[in-house]
C-alpha positions in Angstrom: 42.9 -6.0 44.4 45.5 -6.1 47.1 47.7 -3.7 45.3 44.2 -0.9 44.5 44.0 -0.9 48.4 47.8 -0.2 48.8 47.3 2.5 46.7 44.2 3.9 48.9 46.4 3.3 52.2 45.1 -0.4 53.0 47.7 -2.7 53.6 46.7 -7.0 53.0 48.5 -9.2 52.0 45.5 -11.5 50.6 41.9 -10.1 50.1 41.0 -12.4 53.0 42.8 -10.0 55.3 40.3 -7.8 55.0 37.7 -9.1 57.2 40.2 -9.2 59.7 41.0 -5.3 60.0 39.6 -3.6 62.8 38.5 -0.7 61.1 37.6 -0.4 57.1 39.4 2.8 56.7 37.0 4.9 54.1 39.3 5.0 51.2 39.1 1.5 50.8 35.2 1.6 50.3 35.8 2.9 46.4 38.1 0.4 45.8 36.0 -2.2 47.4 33.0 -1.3 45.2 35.0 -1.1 41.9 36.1 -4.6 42.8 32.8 -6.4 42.8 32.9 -5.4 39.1 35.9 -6.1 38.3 35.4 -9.8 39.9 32.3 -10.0 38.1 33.8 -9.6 34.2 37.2 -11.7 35.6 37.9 -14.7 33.9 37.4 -17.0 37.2 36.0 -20.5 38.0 32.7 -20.0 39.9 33.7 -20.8 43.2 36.9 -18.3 43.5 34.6 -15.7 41.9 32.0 -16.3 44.6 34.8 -16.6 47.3 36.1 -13.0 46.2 32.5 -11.6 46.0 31.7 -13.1 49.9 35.1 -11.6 51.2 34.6 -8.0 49.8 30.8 -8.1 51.1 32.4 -8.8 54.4 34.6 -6.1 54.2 31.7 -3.8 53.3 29.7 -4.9 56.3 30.7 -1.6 58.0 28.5 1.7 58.4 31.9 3.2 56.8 30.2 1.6 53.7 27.6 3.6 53.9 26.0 4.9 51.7 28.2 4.7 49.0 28.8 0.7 48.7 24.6 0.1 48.7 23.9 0.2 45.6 26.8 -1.8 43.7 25.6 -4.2 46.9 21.6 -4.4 45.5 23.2 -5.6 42.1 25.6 -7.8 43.8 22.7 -9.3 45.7 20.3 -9.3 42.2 23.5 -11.4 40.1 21.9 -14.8 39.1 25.6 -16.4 39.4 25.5 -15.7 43.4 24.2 -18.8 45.2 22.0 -18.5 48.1 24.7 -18.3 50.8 26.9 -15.9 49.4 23.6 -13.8 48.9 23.0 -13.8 52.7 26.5 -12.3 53.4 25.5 -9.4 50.9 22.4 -9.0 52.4 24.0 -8.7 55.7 26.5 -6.0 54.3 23.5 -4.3 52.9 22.3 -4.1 56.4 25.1 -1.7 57.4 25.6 -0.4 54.1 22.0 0.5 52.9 20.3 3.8 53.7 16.7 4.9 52.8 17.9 6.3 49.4 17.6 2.8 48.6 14.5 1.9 49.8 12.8 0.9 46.9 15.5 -1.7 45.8 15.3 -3.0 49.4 11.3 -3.1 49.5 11.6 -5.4 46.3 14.8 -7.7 47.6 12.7 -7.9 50.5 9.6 -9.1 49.2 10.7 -11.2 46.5 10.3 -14.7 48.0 12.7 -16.2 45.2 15.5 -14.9 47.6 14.1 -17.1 50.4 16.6 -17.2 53.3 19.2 -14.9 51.4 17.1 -11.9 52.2 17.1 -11.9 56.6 19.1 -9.0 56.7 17.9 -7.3 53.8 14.4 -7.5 55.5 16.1 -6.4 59.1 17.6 -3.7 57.3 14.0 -2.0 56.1 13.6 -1.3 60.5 16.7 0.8 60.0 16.2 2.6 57.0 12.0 2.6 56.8 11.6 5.5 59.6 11.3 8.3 57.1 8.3 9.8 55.0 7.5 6.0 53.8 7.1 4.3 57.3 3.8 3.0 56.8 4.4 1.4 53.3 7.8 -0.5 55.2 5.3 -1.3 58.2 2.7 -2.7 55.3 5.5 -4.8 53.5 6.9 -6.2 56.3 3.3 -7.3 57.8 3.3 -9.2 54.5 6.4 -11.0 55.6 5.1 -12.3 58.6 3.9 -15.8 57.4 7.2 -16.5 55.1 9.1 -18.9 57.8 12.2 -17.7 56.2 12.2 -14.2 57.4 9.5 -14.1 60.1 12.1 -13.6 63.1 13.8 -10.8 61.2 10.5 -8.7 60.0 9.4 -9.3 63.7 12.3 -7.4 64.7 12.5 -4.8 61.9 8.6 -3.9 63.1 9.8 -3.6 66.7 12.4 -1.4 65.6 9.7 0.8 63.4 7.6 0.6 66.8 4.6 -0.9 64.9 2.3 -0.9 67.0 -0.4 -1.4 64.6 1.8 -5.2 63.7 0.9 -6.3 67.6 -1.6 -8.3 66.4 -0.1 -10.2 64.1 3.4 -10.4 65.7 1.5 -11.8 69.1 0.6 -14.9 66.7 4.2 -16.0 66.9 4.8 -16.5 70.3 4.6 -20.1 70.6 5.9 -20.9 67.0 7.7 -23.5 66.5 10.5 -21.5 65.0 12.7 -20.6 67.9 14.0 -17.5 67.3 10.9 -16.4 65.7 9.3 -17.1 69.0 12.3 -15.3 70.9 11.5 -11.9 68.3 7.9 -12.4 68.9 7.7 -12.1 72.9 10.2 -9.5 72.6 8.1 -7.5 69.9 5.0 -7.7 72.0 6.9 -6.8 75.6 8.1 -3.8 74.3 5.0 -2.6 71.6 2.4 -3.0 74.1 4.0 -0.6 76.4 
């Protein structure tokens, strides 16, 4: 890997290094996404695999990323063989690296519970990339999220960015849970959508 990023101008020394560089320059993004291939047919024990697969979603956690690193990200996220964890660090990649041609994949990561925790971003990310032609559909899913105590705080936040107005109702019934930042999101949500 080290030496395919030489060869597109990015100087490491370990794939490590790259979380530590200011600035992914672009080049490296197509090396970057031909990697989490590469890693996935290497003949690797589990947890180097995994280790590789976390430090290149890091790396991709950059709106350089975008929008060419999504999808190989989605199918990063979807691979059985990721545990939970590492799933949340693609998730947050997706985040930056997403864009509403992806919607669709992002609707289903988002809604499908199976993810549980692993999904935050992905479900912050729909208040980013749901303000087009679809809105209401992102505004309907993430309504649906509100009673799933793993991603409550982060569809709170997505609506608020969406400026749901129609979610008030629903958001104002999480600001006294017991769920802290859940309870932060809420009061913020409600401040700022019943404007």
């Amino acid at each position: 890997m080290t030496e395919d990023l030489a060869a597109a101008g990015v100087q490491v020394k370990h794939p490590g290094d790259l979380t530590t560089l200011e600035d992914l320059p672009k080049a490296a993004v197509p090396v970057l996404i031909r990697w989490i291939d590469e890693i996935g047919t290497a003949d690797l024990p589990d947890r180097d695999r995994w280790y590789l697969w976390d430090t290149v979603a890091r790396a991709l956690t950059v709106r350089t990323a975008r929008p060419d690193a999504g999808p190989a990200l989605v199918r990063l996220f979807r691979d059985p063989r990721l545990p939970e964890g590492y799933k949340w660090t693609v998730g947050n990649a997706l985040d930056q690296a997403a864009d509403a041609a992806l919607l669709d994949e992002m609707l289903e990561l988002a809604t499908d519970r199976s993810y549980r925790g692993a999904r935050q971003m992905v479900v912050q990310a729909l208040g980013r990339i749901g303000q087009g032609a679809r809105r209401e559909e992102v505004i309907d899913a993430l309504i649906g999220e509100l009673d799933d105590d793993d991603v409550v705080a982060f569809a709170i936040t997505a609506l608020t960015k969406l400026k749901a107005t129609r979610a008030v109702e629903q958001i104002g019934r999480h600001v006294d849970s017991p769920i802290p930042i859940a309870k932060k999101a809420a009061r913020i949500a409600v401040a700022k959508l019943s404007q």
